[in-house]
N, C-alpha and C positions, 0 to 999 in steps of 0.2 A: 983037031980042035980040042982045046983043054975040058976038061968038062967042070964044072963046077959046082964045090963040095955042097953034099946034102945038109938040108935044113930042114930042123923039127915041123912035123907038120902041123900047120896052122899059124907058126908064130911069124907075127908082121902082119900077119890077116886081121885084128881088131886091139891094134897096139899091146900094151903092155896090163899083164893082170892087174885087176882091183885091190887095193891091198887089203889090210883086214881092217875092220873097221874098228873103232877107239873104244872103249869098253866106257859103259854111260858113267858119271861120276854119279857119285852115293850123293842119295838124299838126303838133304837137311831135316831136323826133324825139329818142330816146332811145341814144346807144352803151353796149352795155353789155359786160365782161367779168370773167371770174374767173380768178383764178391761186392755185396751189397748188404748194408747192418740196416735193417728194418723190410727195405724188398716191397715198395721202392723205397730207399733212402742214400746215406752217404756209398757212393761205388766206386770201384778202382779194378786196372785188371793186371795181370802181372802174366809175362810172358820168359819164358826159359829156352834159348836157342841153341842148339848142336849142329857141330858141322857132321860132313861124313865119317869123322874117327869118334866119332861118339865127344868130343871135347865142348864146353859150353860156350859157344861163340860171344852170348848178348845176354845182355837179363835187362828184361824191359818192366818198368811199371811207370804207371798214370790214375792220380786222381779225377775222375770224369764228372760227379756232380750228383744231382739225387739220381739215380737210374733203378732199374730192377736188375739182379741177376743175370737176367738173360739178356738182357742190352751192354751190360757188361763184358760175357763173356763174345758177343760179338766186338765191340772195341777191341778184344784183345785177340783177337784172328784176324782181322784188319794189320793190326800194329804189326804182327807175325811177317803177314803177306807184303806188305808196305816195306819191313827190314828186309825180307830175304830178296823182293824184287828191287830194291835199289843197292844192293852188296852183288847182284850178278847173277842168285841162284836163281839155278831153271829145274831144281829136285826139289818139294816138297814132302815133307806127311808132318802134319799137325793131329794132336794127341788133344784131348779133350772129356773131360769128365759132366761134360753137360750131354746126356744124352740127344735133347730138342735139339741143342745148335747138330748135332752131327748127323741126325736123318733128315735135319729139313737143309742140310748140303747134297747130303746125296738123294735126295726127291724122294725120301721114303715119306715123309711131315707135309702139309701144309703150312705155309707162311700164314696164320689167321691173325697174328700181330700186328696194326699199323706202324708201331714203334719200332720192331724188328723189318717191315717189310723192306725198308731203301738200305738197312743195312745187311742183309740178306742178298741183297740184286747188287750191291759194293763187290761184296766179299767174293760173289759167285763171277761176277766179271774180271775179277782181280784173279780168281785161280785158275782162270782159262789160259791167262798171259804163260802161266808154268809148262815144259814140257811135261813133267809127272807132278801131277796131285794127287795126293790122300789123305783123308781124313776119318779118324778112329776112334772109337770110344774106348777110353783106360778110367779105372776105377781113381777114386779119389788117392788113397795109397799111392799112385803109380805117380800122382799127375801134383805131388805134396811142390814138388820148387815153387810152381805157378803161383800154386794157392798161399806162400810166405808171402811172394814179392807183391801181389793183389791186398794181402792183408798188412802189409810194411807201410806199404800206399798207403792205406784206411789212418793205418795209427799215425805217421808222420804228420797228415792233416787235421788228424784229433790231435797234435803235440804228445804223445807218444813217444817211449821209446821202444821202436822196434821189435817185439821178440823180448821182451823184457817180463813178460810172463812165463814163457818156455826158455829162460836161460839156464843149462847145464852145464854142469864144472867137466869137463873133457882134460884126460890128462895123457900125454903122448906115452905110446909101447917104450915098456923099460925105463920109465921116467917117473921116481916116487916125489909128490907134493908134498913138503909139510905143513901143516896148517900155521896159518898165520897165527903168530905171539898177538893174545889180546892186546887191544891197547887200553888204557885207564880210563876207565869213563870219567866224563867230564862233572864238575862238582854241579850240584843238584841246585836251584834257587828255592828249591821248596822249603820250610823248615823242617826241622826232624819231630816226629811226633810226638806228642806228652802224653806221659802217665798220671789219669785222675782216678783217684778211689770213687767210689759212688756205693747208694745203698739201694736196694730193692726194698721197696714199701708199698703195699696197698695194688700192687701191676703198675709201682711205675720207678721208674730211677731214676735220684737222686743223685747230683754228683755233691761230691761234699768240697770242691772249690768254686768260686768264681770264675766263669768262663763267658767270654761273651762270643757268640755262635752266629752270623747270621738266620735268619729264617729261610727254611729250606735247607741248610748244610746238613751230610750224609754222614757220619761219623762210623769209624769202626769200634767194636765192643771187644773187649775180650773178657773173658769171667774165669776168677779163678775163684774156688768156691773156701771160702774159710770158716773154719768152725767158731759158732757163738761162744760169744765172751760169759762169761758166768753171770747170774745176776748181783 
């Protein structure tokens, strides 16, 4: 009777190994903040989005109406959680320079805001849907994209241009600007000024033409001091 060749022991007994499992993909990281010019007054939030390679996927902003700060900076971890749950992602961590919003996520805070509270019980139901959530306090420095696109918001509905107070002249490595050739200013509709003699008498001065001046006009003086005429 042939016998029949050996086999590993075990295998066939609970089919075929597990393979290795997929390595989890990199978290999206969300910056987010809010800005309000009075507290409560005109607010808007601006939100900055990275995928896993660090690349900026989204740049969110929205003018939301009179709110405070802190109703603000919840709009914009909504807006966050709302983009990355309907693009697919199941990685979060949202970065945040409002201390309040970031302990009262992670149950260190009480919700004692009615204004905050349904947006608070939004946001916390919304980061459950995620495999990984987190959420992190970074110092304003850290968390600056936010706070342009939050404040872009503000100015475009003041009619504003943008950044038009922090505009710098940036010039590429190895690339010398020359300054622009004036151009001519354009001719004045003012007249040119006249020269009147006048005399000092008694603390007051005289001018020695005829000039007619409205009441009120600001005139400039210049004095040049000449010596008395002999008598």
């Amino acid at each position: 009777m042939p016998r029949r060749p050996p086999t590993p022991r075990g295998k066939g007994l609970f089919g075929e190994a597990p393979s290795e499992p997929k390595p989890a993909a990199a978290a999206y990281r969300a910056n987010i903040d809010g800005a309000s010019r009075g507290n409560p007054g005109p607010a808007a939030y601006g939100v900055a989005i990275r995928d896993g390679r660090g690349e900026i996927v989204a740049k969110l902003k929205k003018y939301i109406g009179r709110m405070t700060n802190n109703v603000a900076e919840y709009y914009g971890l909504i807006a966050a959680l709302d983009y990355a749950e309907s693009h697919g992602v199941r990685a979060i961590r949202v970065e945040s320079d409002s201390e309040l919003l970031v302990k009262q996520l992670r149950g260190q805070y009480k919700v004692k805001s009615e204004d905050l509270r349904p947006l608070f019980e939004r946001a916390q139901k919304m980061s459950k849907a995620f495999d990984s959530f987190r959420i992190e306090h970074v110092y304003r420095e850290q968390n600056r994209e936010a706070d342009v696109l939050a404040n872009e918001a503000l100015d475009e509905t003041e009619g504003k241009t943008p950044g038009a107070t922090t505009t710098k002249k940036i010039e590429a490595p190895g690339i010398k600007t020359e300054p622009a050739s004036p151009k001519s200013a354009p001719p004045s509709s003012q007249p040119e000024p006249r020269k009147i003699q006048a005399r000092f008498r008694g603390g007051v001065l005289y001018l020695l033409e005829d000039v007619e001046l409205p009441d009120g006009m600001v005139v400039d003086v210049s004095i040049h001091l000449r010596p008395k005429p002999p008598a």
